[in-house]
Structure formats: C-alpha cells, structure tokens
N, C-alpha and C positions, 0 to 999 in steps of 0.2 A: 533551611534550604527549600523545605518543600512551597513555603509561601512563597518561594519567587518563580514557581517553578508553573507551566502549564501544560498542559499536553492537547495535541494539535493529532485529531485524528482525521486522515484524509478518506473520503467514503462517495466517492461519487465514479466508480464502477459503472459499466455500460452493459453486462452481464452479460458479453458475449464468450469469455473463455468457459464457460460448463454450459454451454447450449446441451439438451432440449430442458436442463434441467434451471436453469440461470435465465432471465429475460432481463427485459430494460426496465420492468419495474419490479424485479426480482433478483438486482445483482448477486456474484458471488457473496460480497459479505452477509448478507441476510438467510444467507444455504448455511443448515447442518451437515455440512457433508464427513464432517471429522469426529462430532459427539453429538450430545445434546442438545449442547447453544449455537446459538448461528456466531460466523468468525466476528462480526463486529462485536459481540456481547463478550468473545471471549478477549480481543484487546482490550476493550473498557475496562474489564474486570483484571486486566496485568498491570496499567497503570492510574487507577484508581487510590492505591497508598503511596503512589508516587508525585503526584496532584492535585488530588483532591475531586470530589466531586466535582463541586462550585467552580473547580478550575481546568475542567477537561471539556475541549471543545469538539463538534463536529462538526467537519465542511461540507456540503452535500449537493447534489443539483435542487434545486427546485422540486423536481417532480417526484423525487424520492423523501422529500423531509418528512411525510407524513409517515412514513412506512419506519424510519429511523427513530423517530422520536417516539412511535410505538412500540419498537424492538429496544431501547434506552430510556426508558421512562423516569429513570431516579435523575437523571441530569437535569439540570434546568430550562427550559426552553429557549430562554436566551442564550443558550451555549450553544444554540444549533444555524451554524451559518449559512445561508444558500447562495449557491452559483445561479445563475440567471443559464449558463450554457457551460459546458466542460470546455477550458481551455488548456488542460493540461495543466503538472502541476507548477509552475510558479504563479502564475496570478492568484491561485489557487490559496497558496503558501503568503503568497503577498499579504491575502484578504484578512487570512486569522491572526500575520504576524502586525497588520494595524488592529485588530480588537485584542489583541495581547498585548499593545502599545496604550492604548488608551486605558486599560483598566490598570497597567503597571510600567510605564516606561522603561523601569529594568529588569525584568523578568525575562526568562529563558523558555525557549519553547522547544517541548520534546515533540518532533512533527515523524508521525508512523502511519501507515497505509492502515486503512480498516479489517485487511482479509487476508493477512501473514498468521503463521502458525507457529507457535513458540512451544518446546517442550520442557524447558529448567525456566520454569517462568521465577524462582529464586537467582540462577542467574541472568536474566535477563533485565531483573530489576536493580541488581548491584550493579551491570553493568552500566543502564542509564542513569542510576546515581554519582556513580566515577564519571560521566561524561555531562551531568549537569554541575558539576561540580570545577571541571578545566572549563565550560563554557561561561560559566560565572566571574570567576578571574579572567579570564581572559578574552580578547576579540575573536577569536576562532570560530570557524566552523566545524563541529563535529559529525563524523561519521562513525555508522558503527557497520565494521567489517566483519563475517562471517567466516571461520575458517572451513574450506572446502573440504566436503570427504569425495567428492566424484567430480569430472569436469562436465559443470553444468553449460551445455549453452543458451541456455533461455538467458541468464541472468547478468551482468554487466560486473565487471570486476573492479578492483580497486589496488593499483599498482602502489606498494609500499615505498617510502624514500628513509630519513631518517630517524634512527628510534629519538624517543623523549625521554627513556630510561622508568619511565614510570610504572606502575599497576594498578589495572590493567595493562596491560602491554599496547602503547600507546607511538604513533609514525607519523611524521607528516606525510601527506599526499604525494606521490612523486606523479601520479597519473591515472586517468579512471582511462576503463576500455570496456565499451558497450560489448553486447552480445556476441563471440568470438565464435570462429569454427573451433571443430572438436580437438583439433589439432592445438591451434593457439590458446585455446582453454587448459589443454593439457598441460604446456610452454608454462601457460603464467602460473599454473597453481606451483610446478615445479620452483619456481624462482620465490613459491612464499606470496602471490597477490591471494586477496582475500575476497569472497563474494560483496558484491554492493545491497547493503541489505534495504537500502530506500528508510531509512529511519535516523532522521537528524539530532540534533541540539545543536541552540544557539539563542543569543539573543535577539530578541524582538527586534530592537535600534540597530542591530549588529545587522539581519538581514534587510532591513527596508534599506540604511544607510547603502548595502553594495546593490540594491535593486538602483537607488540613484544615481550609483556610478554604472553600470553596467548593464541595465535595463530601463530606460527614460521613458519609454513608452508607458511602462507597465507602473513604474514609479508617481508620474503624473496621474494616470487612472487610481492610486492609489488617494493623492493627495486632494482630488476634487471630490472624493469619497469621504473624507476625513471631514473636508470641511463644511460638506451638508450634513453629517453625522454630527457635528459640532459638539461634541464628546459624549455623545451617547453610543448604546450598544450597537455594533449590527445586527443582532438577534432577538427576539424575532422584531423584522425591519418594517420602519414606518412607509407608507408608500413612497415620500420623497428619498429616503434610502433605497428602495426597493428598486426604484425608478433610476435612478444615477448608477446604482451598481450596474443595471441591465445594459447601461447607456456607454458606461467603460470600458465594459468587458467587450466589447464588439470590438472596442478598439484594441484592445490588448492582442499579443500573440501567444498562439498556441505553440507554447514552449513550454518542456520539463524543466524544473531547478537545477539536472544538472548540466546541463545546455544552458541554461539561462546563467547562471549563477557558478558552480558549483566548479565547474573546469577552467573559468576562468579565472576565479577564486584562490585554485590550485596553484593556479601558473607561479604567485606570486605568493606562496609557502601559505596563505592565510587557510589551509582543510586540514587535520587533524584524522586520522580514522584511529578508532578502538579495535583491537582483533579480540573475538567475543567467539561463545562455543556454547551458543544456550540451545541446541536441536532447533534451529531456525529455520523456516521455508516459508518460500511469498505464493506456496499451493496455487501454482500458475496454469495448468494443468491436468489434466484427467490421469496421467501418465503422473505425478505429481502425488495427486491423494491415492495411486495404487502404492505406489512407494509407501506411502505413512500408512499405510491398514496393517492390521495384521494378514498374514499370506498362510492358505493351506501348504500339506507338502508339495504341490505342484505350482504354486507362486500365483495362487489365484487370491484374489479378497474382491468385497463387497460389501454392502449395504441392503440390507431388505431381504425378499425371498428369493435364493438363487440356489441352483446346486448344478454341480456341472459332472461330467464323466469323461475324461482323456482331454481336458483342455488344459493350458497351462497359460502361465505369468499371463492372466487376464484379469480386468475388473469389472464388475457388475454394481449396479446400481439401480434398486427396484423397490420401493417401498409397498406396491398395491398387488402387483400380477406374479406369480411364481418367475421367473428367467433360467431355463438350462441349455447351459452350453456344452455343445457333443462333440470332441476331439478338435478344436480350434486352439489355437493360439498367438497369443498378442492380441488380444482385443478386448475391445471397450463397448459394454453394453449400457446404455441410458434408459430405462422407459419410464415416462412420464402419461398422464392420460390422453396427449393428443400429440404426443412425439416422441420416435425413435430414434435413437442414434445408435449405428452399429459401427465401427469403425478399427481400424489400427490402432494401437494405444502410443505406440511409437510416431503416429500424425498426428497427436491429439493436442498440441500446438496450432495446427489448423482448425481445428472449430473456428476460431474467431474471423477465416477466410467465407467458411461454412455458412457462418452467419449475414456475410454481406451477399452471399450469392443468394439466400434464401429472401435479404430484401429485393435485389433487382428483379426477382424470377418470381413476383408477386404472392410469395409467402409471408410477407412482413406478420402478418397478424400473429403466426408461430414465433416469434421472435418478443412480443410483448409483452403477454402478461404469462 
C-alpha cells in the first residue's frame, strides 16, 4: 500500500492569522507555537511511515520555497512544488495531483494542510491508512471528519448521510456546511455532523478526471502544464515549466476544492467521510493554541517569560522581554521585537482583518518579515 500511496502537503499560508508573530515570509506553519518544531516539521514527521520520504510532496508559493525546503531538508528537492501566486486550494491540489499522476498513474494522494495539529498521531495514522485503503478500491473521495467536543465556528462541518457499516466508522456525504453561527454549529453537532478537517485521499486520475468534468478552466491549465513538462518533474522546475505554470495560474480561479470539487462531488454520492478522534485542530487562532497549552488555576498559559497576578483565561506569548498581566481578562498578549498585539482572545479570529488594515494604513513592512 505504502508505494502507491503519496502525501500532498499543502504550505502556502499567507501568515496572517498569528500576526505580530506570523508575517508573509514567516507563515504559521514555520511558528513553534505548540513545541519545539515548527507545525510543518511536525505533519511531515506524522506521515513520513505513511509515504515515504521520496514520496511526500510540498506545495508552496514561490517566495516561501526557500525557507520550506530549509525547515524540510531530508525531502528531496524535487518534492517541493511552487505556486507562481496562491490561488486557493484547488489549482493548488490540481498541481500536485498532475506530478502524482506522472510519477504513478495510480497512486493515491493523502492531501493535508501544513499547520494542523494532531495529538494520537497513532491514531491518526490508522486512520489515513483505513482511508488510503477505500480510496484504492474504489473511485471515491475521501474525507476525514473530526468528532466535535465544542461548537466550533471557525471550522466548516461535514453533514453525515449513509453509513458503509465499516471500521473505521465510515458515511457518505449527505452535505458539507461552511462556517455556521453558534447556534447552527450547536444544531449540527447535535444531529451527529463531524468537523471538516481539510485532509483528503483519493486518487491522482480520480481528482484530475472530476477537475475535467467540473472545473475546465482549471483542468485545461492543468493539461498545457503536462505537456511542456512532457513527463518530467515539476520540482524543482525548468524555466519553460516555471513559465507556463506562472502563465495558468492567472488563468485559473481562486477557488477552494471544496467549492471547486468536493460539494459537487457530494451531490452525486461520489465523498466518503471517515469519523476520526485523533485530538485534531487546524490551530486557527490565538484563541486556538490558548485552548491546547496547558492552563494555570486561573486559565491562563503562555510561552516565554510571563507571570501574571488577578488575570484570567489569558494567553501570553513572549520569548525575549518578561510580559505581566495585572487583573485582566480574556486576553491575548504577542510581543515580538517590533510589534505588539494586545487584544481580546475571543477577537482573535480578527487578526487576519488586523492585518489588512495594517497594509492600507501604511504599515505593510510590520506585516513582512
């Protein structure tokens, strides 16, 4: 199984949810904000016995490849694909599932965001072996659903239809539901829907075939790619690659796979979701990684030097300067050496607002590096 198997890691993060600590050429994946390793080194390292080196790929902008392939150095450098410009992820998905196509026509690709946080990385890994395994047999597309312990509304849900009887405990899709009020999040966990955890399997042919039927745009940008590559790598790319990708992608639309693909997919029974319980979170968030620290008696945690006195369920974040907080609470402290963030920890979904006000309002440079 393993040799038909690849893993598709998506890393092209624009680094604005952990502003002052996250920039554009410091996305979240490349933050330790959780241990020692930054999130990209620690997905690599969860399905690396599931693929293989040789056989895990990264997709990335451009302007980041160098900083990736310096933070991932046992990988190959041919494994590392770039975007010309972030168009969201299906073209995205497109790109790696044609160098997954060419190096194996029927190979399966386990496609998972860079900067997700797994705690039963044991189950995390039987789980995507049970789902490279229904994607192998069969034409489906697999998802792997998260069972909810809170209603989350950052995260997009995954509305269950019929089971498959199998184990994993395995449903077809009856219908995805983006980002819900607190209410409707409540509604669907009730009824049994599962978090969307943004981590597929499927075949290579299996996705490019429904980009053909369902995305022709993006489908043709694929196929004029293929034929200047004329069965070589995309990685790392010859200028006439480098040139025709750049030349596609303009044309392509910025569209997610599950807008692109994935819902319409559903419509007509072809998505599969796995309900899966391995401590999963897509650490979206400042509000997010206070959840996963561990918390003094008063619900605070942190990073770095911090000590607080009457404050409560706050997080701190301080690697250089001491940080004390004095009877506050709900909040989020950041300091970095040339920016603060002091905020609500319950707004901290707004950073990535934060962030665009700070380009219009001629702060861009804070936003960089």
């Amino acid at each position: 199984m393993r040799s038909k198997c690849y893993s598709v890691i998506i890393a092209g993060g624009k680094g604005t949810r952990f502003w002052p600590l996250s920039r554009s050429q410091r996305p979240k994946q490349l933050l330790k904000i959780l241990g020692r390793r930054s999130l990209i080194s620690e997905t690599a390292s969860r399905v690396l016995s599931i693929s293989g080196r040789k056989q895990t790929l990264v997709v990335t902008l451009a302007e980041q490849l160098s900083a990736l392939r310096n933070e991932l150095p046992d990988l190959p450098q041919k494994n590392f694909l770039a975007e010309p410009q972030g168009k969201n992820t299906a073209p995205c998905i497109g790109l790696a599932a044609l160098e997954v196509g060419t190096r194996d026509p029927g190979a399966v690709m386990v496609v998972l965001p860079a900067d997700h946080w797994v705690a039963d990385i044991n189950g995390f890994r039987n789980t995507i072996r049970a789902a490279v395994k229904i994607a192998l047999r069969q034409d489906n597309l697999v998802t792997i659903g998260i069972r909810p312990n809170y209603p989350e509304t950052g995260y997009g849900y995954i509305m269950k239809g019929k089971s498959l009887g199998s184990k994993p405990a395995a449903y077809r899709v009856k219908r995805f539901r983006e980002k819900p009020s607190m209410s409707l999040a409540q509604q669907l966990i009730r009824q049994g829907s599962l978090w969307n955890s943004g981590i597929f399997v499927w075949k290579a042919a299996t996705i490019l075939e429904l980009m053909r039927s369902y995305q022709p745009t993006i489908s043709k940008g694929l196929e004029r790619i293929k034929k200047v590559a004329g069965g070589r790598s995309l990685g790392p790319p010859t200028p006439q690659i480098r040139s025709i990708v750049a030349r596609e992608y303009k044309q392509m639309p910025n569209i997610s796979i599950d807008y692109a693909l994935l819902e319409k997919a559903g419509s007509v029974g072809k998505v599969v979701t796995l309900e899966a319980d391995f401590g999963w979170s897509d650490v979206g968030s400042w509000a997010a990684v206070h959840r996963m620290l561990p918390h003094d008696e008063n619900g605070n945690a942190g990073k770095g030097k911090w000590l607080t006195l009457g404050a409560k369920n706050s997080l701190i974040h301080s690697e250089d300067r001491l940080v004390v907080l004095l009877g506050v609470e709900d909040t989020v402290v950041v300091d970095t050496p040339d920016a603060l963030l002091v905020g609500d920890i319950r707004r901290s979904q707004e950073v990535r607002e934060l962030v665009d006000q700070l380009n219009k309002r001629g702060f861009g440079a804070y936003t960089i590096k």
